[in-house]
C-alpha positions as CSV (number, residue, x, y, z in Angstrom):
1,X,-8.5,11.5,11.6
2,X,-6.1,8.8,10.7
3,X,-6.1,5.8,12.7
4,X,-5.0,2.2,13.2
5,X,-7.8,-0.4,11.9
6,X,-10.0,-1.8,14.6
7,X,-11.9,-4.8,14.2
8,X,-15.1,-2.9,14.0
9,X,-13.7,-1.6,10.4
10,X,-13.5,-4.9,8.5
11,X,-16.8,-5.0,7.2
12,X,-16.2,-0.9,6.3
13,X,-12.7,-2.1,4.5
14,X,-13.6,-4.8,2.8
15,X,-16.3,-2.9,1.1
16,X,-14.1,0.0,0.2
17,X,-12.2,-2.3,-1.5
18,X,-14.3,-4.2,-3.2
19,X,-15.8,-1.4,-4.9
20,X,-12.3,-0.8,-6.8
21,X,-12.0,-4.6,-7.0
22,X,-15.0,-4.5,-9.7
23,X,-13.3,-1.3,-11.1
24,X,-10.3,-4.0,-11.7
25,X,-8.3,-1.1,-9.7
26,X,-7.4,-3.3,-7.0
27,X,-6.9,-7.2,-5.9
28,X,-10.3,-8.0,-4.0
29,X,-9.5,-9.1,0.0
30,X,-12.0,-11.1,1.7
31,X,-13.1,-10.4,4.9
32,X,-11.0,-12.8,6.3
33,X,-7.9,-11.4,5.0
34,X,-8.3,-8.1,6.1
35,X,-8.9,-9.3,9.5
36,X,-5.9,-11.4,9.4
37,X,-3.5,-8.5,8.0
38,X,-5.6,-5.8,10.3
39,X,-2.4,-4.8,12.5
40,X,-0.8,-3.7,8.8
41,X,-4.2,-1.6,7.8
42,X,-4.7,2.0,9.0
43,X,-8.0,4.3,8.0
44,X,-9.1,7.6,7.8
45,X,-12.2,8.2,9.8
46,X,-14.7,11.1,8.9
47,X,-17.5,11.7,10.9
48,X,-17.7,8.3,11.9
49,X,-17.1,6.4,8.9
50,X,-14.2,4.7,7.2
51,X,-13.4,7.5,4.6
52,X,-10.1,5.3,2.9
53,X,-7.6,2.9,4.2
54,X,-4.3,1.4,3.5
55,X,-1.6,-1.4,4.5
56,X,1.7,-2.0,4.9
57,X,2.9,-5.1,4.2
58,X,6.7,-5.8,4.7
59,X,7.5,-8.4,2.2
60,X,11.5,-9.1,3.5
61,X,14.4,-7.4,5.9
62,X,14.5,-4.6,3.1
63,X,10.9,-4.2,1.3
64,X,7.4,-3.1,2.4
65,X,4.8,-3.1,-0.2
66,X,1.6,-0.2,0.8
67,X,-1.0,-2.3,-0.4
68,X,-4.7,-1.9,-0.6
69,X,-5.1,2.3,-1.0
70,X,-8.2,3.0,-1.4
71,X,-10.6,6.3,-0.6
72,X,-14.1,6.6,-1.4
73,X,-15.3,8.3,-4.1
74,X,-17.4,10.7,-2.1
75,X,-14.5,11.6,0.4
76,X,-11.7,12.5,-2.7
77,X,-10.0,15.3,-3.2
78,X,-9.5,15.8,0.5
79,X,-6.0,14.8,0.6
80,X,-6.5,11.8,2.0
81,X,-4.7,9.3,0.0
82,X,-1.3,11.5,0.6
83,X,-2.6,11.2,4.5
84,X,-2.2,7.4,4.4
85,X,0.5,6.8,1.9
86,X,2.4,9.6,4.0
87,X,1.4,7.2,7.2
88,X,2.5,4.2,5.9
89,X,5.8,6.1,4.6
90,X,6.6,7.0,8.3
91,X,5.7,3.6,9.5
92,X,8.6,2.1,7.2
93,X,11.1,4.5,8.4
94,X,10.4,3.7,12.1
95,X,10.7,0.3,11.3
96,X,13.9,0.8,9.2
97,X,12.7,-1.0,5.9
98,X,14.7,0.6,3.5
99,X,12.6,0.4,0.4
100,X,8.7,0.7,0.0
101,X,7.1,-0.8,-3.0
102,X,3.8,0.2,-4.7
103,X,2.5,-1.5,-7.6
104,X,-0.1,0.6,-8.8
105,X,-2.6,2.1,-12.0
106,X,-1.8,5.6,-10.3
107,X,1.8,7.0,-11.7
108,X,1.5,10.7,-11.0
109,X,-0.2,10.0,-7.6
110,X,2.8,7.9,-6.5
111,X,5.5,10.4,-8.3
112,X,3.9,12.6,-6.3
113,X,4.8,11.1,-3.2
114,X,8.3,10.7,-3.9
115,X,8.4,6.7,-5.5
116,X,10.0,6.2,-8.4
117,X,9.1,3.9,-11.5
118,X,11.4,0.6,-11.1
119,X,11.5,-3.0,-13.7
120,X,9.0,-5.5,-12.2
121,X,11.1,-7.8,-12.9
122,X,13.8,-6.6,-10.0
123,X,11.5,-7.4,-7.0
124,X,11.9,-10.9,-6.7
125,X,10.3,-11.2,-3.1
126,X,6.8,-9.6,-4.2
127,X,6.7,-11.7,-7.3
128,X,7.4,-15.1,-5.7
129,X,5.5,-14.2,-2.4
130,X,2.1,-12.7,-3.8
131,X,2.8,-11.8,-8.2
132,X,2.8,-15.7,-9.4
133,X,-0.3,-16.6,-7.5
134,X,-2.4,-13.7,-9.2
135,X,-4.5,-14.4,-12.2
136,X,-2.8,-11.4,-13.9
137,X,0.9,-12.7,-13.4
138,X,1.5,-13.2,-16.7
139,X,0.2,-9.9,-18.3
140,X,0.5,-7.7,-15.3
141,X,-0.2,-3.9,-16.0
142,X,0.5,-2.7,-13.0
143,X,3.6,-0.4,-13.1
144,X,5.8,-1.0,-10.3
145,X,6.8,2.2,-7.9
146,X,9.7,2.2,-5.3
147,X,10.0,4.9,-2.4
148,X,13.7,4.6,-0.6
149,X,13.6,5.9,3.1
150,X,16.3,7.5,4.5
151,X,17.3,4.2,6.0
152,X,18.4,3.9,2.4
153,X,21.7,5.4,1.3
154,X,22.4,7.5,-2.2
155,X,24.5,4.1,-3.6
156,X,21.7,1.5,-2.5
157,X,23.2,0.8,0.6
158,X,21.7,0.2,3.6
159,X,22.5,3.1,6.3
160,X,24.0,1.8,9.9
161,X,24.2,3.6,12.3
């Protein structure tokens, strides 16, 4: 079952992540963090337990980034990161953010779900908001993926109306 995050999740999140954190997959969140940013998280609960999670984090009037994907190992291959990214994906479009960002070690996964491979150097709201305070800033290997909702036209315009 996917769910918004509850309070009662932090501790569950926060150790999900961590364990890709050491892995050097993803940016490690402190507890206090996640429970500030907890109305952007969603999870998927199995039998109980917080299987994976994810957050979407809108960055400006026309970008969200999903940030913080992460499944456990024991609960892969279940479909459940599509699950969330397709959550999160839905979530944008209801909110009308045009573009969704992912910056991510996982090409094929993201190709997958429809984002496209974009220059880093193009999304000037992620980099000055959260890129130049990272300790990889200046040798980032992350390869940056962009999803356009149908809030976003064929030319790159945004749709009124």
């Amino acid at each position: 079952m996917i769910r918004s995050a509850k309070l009662g999740d932090v501790d569950a999140i926060v150790a999900l992540l961590q364990t890709y954190a050491e892995q050097g997959l993803l940016l490690p969140r402190s507890k206090q963090s996640v429970c500030e940013g907890l109305l952007s998280f969603v999870v998927v609960e199995e039998a109980g337990w917080v299987a994976g999670t994810a957050a979407l984090h809108i960055l400006g009037p026309d970008l969200a980034e999903i940030r913080s994907l992460a499944v456990a190992e024991n609960a892969q291959g279940n479909g459940y990161g599509r699950l969330l990214v397709d959550t999160l994906l839905d979530q944008a479009q209801r909110l009308e953010v045009p573009k969704v960002l992912a910056l991510t070690y996982q090409e094929t996964f993201f190709a997958r779900c429809g984002f496209r491979v974009v220059d880093m150097r193009g999304l000037h709201q992620k980099i000055w908001k959260d890129c130049i305070h990272c300790k990889k800033y200046s040798a980032c290997d992350e390869i940056a993926m962009i999803y356009e909702t149908t809030a976003f036209s064929a030319t790159g315009d945004l749709q009124v109306g």
